[in-house]
mmCIF file of the C-alpha atoms, coordinates in Angstrom:
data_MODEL
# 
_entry.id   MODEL 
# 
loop_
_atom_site.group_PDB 
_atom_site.id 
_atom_site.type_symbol 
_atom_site.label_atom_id 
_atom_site.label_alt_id 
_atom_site.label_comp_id 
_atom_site.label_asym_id 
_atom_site.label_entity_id 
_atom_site.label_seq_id 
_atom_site.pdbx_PDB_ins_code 
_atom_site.Cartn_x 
_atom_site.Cartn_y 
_atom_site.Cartn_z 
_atom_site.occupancy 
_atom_site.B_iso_or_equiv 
_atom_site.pdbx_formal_charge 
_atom_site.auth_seq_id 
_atom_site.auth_comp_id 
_atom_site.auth_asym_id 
_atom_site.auth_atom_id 
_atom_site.pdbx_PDB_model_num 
ATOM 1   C CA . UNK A 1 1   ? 0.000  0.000  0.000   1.00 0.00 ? 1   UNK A CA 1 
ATOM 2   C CA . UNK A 1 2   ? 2.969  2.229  1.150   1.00 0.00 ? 2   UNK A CA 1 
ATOM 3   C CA . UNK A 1 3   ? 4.826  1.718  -2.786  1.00 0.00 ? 3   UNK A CA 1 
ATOM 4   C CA . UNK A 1 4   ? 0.984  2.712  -4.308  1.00 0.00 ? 4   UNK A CA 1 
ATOM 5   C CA . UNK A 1 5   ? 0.540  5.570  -2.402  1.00 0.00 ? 5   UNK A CA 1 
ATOM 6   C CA . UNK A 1 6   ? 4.714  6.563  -2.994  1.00 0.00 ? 6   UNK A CA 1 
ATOM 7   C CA . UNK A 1 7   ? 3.559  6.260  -7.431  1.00 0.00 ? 7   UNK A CA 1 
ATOM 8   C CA . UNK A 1 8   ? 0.620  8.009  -6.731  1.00 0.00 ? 8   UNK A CA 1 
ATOM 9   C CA . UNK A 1 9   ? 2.585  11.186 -5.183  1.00 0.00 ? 9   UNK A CA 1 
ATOM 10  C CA . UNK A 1 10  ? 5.309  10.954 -8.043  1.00 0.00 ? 10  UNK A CA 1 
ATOM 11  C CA . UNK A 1 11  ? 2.512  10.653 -10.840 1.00 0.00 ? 11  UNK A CA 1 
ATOM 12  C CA . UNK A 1 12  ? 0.924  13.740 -9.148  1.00 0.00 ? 12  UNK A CA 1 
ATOM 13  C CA . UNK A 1 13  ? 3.960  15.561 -8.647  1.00 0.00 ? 13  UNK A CA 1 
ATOM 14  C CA . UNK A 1 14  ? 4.796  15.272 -12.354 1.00 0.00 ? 14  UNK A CA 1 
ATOM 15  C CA . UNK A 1 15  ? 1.454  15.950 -13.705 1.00 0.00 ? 15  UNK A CA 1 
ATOM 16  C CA . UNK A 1 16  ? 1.426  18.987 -11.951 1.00 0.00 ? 16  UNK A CA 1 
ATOM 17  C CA . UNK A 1 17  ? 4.700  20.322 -13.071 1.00 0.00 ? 17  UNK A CA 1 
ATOM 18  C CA . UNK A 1 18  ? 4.015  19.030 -16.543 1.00 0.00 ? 18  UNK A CA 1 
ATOM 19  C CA . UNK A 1 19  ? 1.068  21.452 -16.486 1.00 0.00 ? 19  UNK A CA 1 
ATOM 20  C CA . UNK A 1 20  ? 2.719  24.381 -15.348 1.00 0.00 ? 20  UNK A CA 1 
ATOM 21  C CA . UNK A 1 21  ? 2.533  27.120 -17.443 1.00 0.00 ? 21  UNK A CA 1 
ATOM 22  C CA . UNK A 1 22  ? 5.101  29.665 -18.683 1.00 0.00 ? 22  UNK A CA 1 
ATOM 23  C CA . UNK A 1 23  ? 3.558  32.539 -16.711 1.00 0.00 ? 23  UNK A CA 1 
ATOM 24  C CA . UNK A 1 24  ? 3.812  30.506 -13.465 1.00 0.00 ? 24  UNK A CA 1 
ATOM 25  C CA . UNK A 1 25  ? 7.263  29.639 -14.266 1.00 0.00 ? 25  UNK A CA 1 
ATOM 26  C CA . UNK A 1 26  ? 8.248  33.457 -15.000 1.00 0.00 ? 26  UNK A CA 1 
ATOM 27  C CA . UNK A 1 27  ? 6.411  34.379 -12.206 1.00 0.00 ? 27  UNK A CA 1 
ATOM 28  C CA . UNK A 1 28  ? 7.999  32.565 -9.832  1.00 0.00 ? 28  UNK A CA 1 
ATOM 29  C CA . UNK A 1 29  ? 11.384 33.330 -11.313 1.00 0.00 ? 29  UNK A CA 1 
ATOM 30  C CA . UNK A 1 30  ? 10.940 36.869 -11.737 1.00 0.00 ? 30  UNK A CA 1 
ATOM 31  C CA . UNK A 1 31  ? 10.151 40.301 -9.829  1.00 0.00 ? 31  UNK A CA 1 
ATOM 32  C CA . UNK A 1 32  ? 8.657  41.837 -13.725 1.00 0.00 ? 32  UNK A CA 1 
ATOM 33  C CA . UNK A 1 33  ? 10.956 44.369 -12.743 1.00 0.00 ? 33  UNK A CA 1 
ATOM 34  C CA . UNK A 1 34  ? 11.817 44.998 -15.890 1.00 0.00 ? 34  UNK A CA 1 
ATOM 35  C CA . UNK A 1 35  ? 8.373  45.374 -18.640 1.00 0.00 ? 35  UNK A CA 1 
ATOM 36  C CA . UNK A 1 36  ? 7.806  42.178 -20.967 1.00 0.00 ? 36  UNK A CA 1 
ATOM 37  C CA . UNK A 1 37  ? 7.641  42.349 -24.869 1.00 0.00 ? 37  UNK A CA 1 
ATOM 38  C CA . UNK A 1 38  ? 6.131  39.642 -26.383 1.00 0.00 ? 38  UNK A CA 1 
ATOM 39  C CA . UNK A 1 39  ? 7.610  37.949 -29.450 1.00 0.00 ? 39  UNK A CA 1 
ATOM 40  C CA . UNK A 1 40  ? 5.023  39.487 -31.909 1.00 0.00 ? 40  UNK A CA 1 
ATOM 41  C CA . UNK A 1 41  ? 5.586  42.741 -30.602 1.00 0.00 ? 41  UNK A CA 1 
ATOM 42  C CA . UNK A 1 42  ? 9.431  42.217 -31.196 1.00 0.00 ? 42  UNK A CA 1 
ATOM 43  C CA . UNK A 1 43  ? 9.160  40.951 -34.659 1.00 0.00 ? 43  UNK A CA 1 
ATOM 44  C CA . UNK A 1 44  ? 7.781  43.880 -35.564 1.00 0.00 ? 44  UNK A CA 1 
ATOM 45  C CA . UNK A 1 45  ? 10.285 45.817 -34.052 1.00 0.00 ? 45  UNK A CA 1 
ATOM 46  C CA . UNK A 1 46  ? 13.172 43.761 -35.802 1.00 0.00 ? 46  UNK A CA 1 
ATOM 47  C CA . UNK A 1 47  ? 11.620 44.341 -39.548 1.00 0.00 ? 47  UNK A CA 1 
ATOM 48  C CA . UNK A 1 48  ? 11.385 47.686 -39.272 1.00 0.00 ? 48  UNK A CA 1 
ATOM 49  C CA . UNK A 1 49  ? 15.040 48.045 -37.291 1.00 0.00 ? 49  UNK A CA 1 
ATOM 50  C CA . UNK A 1 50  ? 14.062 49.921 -34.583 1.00 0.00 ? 50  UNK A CA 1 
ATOM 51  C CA . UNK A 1 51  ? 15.611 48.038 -32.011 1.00 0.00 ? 51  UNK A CA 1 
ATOM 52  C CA . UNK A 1 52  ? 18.839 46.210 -29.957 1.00 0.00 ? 52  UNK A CA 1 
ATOM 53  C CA . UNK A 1 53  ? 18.174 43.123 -29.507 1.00 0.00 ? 53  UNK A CA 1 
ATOM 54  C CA . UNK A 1 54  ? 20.701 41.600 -26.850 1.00 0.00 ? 54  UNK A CA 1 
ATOM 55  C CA . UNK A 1 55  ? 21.088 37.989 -25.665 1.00 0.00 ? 55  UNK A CA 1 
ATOM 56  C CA . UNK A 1 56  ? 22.166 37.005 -22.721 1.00 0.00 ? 56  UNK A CA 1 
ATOM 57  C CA . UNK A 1 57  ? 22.859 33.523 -22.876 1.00 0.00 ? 57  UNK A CA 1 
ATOM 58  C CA . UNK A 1 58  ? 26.271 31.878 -22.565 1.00 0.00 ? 58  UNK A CA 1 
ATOM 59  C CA . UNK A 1 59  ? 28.298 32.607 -25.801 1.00 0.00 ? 59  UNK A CA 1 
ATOM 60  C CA . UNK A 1 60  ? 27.774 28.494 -26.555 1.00 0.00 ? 60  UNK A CA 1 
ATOM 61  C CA . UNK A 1 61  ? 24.142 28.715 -26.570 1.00 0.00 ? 61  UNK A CA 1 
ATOM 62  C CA . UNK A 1 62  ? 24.456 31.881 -28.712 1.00 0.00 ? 62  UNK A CA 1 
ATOM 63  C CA . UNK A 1 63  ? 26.676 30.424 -31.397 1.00 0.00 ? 63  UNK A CA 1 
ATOM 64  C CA . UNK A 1 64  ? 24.259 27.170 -31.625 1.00 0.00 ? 64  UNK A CA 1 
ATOM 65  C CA . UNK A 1 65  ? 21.681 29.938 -32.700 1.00 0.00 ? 65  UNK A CA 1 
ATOM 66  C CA . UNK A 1 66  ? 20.316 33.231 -31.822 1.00 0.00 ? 66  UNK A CA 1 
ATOM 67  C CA . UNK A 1 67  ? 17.733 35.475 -33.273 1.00 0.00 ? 67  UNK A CA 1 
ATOM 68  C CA . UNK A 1 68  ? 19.138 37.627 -36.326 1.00 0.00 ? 68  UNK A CA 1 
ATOM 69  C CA . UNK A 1 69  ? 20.830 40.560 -35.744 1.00 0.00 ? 69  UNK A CA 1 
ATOM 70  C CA . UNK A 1 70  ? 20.970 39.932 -31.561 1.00 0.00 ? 70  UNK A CA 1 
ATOM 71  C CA . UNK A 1 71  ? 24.194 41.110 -30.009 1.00 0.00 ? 71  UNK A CA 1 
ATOM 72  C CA . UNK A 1 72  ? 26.092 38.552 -27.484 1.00 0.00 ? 72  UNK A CA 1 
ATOM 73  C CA . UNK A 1 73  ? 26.417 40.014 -24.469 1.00 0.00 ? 73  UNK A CA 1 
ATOM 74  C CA . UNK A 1 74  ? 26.060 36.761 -21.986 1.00 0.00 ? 74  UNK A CA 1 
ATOM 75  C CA . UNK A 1 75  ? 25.523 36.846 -18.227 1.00 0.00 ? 75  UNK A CA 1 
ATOM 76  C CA . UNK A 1 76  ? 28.050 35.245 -16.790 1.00 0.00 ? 76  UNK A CA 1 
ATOM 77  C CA . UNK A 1 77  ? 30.527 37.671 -18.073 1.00 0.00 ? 77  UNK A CA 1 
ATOM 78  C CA . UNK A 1 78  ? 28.183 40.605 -18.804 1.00 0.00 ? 78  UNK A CA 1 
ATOM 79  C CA . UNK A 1 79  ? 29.524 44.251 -18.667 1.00 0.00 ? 79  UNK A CA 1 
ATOM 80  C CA . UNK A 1 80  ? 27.408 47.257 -18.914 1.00 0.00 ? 80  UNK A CA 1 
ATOM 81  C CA . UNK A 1 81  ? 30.462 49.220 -19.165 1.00 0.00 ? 81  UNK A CA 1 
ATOM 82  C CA . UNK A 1 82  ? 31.600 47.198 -21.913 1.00 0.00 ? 82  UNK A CA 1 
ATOM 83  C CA . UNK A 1 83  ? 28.120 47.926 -23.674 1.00 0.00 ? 83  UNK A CA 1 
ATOM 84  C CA . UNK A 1 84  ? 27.881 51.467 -23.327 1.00 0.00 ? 84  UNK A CA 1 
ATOM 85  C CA . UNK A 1 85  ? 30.774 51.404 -25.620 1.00 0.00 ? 85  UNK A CA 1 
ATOM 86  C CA . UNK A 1 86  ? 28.543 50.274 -28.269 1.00 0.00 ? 86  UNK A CA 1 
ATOM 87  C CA . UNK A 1 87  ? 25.632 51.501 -27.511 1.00 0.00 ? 87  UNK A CA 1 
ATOM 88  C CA . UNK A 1 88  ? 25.961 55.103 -26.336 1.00 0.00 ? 88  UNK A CA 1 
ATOM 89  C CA . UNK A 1 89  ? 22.226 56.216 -26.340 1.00 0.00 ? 89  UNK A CA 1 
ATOM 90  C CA . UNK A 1 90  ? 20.293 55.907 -22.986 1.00 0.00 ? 90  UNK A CA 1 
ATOM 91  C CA . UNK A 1 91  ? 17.227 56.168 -24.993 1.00 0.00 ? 91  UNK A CA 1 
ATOM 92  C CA . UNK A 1 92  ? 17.573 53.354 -27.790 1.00 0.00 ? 92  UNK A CA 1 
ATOM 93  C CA . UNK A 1 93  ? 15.039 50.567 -27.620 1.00 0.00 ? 93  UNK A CA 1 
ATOM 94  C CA . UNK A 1 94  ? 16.595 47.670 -26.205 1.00 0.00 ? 94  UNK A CA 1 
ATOM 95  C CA . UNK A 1 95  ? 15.139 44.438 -26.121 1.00 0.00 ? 95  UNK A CA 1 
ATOM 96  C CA . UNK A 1 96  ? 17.118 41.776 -23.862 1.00 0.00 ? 96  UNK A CA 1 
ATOM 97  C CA . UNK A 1 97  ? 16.749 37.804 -24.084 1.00 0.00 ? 97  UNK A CA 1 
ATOM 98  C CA . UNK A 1 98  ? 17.775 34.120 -22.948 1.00 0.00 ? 98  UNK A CA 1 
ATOM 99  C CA . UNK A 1 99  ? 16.348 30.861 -23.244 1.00 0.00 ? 99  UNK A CA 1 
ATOM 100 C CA . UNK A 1 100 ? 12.899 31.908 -21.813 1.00 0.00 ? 100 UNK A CA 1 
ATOM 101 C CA . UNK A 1 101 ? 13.376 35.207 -19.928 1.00 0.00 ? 101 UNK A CA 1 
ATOM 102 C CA . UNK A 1 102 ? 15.051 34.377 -16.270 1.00 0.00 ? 102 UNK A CA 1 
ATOM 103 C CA . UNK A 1 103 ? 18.632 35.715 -17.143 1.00 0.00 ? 103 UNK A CA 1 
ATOM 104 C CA . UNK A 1 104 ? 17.276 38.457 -19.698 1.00 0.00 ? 104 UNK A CA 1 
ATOM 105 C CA . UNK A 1 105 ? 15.473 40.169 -16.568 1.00 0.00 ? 105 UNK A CA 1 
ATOM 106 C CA . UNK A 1 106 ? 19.150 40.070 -14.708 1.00 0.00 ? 106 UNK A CA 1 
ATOM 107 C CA . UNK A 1 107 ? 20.784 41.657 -17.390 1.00 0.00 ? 107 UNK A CA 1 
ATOM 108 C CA . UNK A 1 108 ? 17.658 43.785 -17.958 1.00 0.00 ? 108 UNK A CA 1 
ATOM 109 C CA . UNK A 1 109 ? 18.190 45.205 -14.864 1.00 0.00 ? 109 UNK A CA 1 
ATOM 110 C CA . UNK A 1 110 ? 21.671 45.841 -14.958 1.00 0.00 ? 110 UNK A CA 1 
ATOM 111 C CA . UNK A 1 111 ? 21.021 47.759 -18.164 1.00 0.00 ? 111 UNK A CA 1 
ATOM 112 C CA . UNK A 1 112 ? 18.251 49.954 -16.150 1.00 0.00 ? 112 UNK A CA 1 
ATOM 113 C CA . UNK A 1 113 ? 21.021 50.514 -13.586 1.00 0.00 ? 113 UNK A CA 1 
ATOM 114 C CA . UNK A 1 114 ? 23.681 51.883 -16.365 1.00 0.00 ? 114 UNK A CA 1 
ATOM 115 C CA . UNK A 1 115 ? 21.047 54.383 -16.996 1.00 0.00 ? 115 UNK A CA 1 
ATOM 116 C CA . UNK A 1 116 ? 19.588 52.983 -19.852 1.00 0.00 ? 116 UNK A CA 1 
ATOM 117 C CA . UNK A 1 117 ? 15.770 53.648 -19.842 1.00 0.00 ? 117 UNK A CA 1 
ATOM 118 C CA . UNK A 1 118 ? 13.924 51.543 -22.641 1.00 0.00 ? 118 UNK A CA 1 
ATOM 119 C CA . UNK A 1 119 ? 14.351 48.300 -21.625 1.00 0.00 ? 119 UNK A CA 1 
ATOM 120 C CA . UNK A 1 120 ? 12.501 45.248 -21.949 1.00 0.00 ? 120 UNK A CA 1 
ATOM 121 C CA . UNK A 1 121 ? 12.854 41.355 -21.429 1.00 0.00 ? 121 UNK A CA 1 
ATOM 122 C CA . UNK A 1 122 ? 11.407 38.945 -23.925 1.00 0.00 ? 122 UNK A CA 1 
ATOM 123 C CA . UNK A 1 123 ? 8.132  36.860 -22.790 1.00 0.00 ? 123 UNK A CA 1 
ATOM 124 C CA . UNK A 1 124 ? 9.543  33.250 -23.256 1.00 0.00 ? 124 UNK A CA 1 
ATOM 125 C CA . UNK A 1 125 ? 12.991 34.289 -24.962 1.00 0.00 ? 125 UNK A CA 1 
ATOM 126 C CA . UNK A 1 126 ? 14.524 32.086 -27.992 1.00 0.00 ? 126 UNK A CA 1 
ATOM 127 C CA . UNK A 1 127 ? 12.147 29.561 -27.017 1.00 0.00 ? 127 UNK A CA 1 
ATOM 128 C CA . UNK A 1 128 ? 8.892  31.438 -27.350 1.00 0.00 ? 128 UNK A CA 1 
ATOM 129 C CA . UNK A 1 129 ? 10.564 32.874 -30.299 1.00 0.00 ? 129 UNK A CA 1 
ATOM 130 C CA . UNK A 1 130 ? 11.124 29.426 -32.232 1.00 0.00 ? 130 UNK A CA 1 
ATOM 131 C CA . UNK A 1 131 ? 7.604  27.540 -30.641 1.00 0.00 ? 131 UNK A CA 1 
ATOM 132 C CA . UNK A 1 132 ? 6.041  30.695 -31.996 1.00 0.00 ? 132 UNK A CA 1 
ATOM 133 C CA . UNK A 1 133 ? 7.760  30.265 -35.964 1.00 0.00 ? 133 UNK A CA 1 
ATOM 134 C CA . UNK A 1 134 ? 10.025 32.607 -35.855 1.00 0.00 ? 134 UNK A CA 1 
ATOM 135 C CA . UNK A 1 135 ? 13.426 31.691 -37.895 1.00 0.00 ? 135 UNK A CA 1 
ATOM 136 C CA . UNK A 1 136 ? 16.682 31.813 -35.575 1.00 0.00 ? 136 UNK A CA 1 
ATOM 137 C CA . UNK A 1 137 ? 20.284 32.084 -37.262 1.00 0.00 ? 137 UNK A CA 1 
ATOM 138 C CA . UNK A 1 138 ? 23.737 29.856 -35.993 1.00 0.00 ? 138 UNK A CA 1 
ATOM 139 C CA . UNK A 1 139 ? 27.131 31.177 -35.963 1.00 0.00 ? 139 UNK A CA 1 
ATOM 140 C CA . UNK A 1 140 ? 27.515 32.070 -39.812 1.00 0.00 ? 140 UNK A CA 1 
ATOM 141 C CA . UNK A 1 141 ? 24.063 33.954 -40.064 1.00 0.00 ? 141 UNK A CA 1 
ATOM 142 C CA . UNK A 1 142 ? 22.773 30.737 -41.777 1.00 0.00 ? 142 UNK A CA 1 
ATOM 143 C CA . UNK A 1 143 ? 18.973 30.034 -40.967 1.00 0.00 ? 143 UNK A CA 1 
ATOM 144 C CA . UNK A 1 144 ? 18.729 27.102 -38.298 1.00 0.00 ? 144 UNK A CA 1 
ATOM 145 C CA . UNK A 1 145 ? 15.898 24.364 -36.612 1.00 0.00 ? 145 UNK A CA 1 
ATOM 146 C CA . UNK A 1 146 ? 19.208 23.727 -33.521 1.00 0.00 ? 146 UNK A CA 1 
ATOM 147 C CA . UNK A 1 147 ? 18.320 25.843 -30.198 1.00 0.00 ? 147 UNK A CA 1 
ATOM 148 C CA . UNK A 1 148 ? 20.540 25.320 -27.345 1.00 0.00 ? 148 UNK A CA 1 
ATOM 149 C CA . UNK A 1 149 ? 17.783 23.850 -24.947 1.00 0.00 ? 149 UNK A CA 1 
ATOM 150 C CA . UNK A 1 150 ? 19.826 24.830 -22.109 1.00 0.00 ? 150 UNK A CA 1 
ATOM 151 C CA . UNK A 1 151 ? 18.921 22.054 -19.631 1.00 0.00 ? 151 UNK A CA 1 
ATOM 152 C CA . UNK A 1 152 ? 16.714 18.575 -20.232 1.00 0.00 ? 152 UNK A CA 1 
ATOM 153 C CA . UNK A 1 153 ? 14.420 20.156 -17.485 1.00 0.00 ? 153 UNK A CA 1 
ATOM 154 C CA . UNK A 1 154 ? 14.084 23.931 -19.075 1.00 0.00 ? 154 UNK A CA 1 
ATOM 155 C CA . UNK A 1 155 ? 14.014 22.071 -22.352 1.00 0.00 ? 155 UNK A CA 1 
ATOM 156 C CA . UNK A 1 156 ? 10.539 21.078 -22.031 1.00 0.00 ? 156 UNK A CA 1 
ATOM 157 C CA . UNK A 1 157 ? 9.527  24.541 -22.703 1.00 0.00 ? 157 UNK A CA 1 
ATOM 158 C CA . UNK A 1 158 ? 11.044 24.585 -26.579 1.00 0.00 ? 158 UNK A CA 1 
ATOM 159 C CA . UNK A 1 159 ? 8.460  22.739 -28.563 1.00 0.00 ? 159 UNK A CA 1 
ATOM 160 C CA . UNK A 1 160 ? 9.580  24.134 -31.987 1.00 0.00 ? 160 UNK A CA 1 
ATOM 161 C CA . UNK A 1 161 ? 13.212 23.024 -33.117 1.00 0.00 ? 161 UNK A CA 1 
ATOM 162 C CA . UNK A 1 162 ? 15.821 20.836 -32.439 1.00 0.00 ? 162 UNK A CA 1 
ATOM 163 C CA . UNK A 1 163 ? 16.937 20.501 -29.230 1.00 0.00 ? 163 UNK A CA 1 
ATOM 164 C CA . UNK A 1 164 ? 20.857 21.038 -28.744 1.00 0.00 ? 164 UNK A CA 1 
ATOM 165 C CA . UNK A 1 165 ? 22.518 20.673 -25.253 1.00 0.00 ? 165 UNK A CA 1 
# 
């Protein structure tokens, strides 16, 4: 009875987490801080170049794929003084992103620190961006299916693509 109640508890456990959605999940990991842009809303941003785009995800996630035209910046390493080297406008319209927006809010904020003042973090990051459609480009600029799925755990949130690790 004791080993049937034990399955019971693990089959609950898991169906509960397997439900959990992506707003939960950012939720939990994040203080919205920093304003959300969804990927729609960034899309159209990126064809009319109006905007940074920044990722912040180690530089062997990034060279796996990133979206086109996004500017390493990572988070282990990441240096806003480094940055403002590049990007010497407060004001521009910078859009920061990981795997599914935990890190990007980090960075996000660091960026709001530096005195930068249009900020935002991407709902979902590269993996909202490739469930949603959206094409993603490797190392050479070459269109790509491979996203660095981070983790076999976060990975369950990429349902578009080919999973890397």
């Amino acid at each position: 009875m004791k080993k049937i109640s034990y399955i019971l508890l693990l089959l609950m456990t898991f169906s509960a987490t397997a439900q959990e959605s992506l707003d939960a999940l950012l939720k939990q990991y994040n203080t919205h801080s920093v304003p959300y842009i969804s990927v729609e809303e960034l899309r159209r941003l990126q064809v009319n170049d109006t905007v940074v785009i920044l990722d912040a995800r180690e530089i062997t996630e990034f060279g796996v794929s990133h979206i086109d035209n996004a500017r390493y910046v990572g988070f282990s390493a990441f240096s806003s003084e480094a940055l403002s080297e590049i990007i010497t406008n407060k004001n521009s319209a910078i859009v920061v992103y990981c795997s599914l927006g935990i890190r990007s809010e980090v960075i996000a904020e660091k960026l709001k620190d530096a005195g930068y003042t249009n900020v935002r973090n991407l709902y979902g990051g590269i993996f909202e961006w490739k469930n949603k459609g959206y094409t993603v480009v490797d190392s050479t600029r070459t269109e790509t299916e491979n996203i660095h799925a981070f983790s076999k755990a976060w990975s369950k949130w990429l349902t578009n693509g080919n999973k890397v690790y």
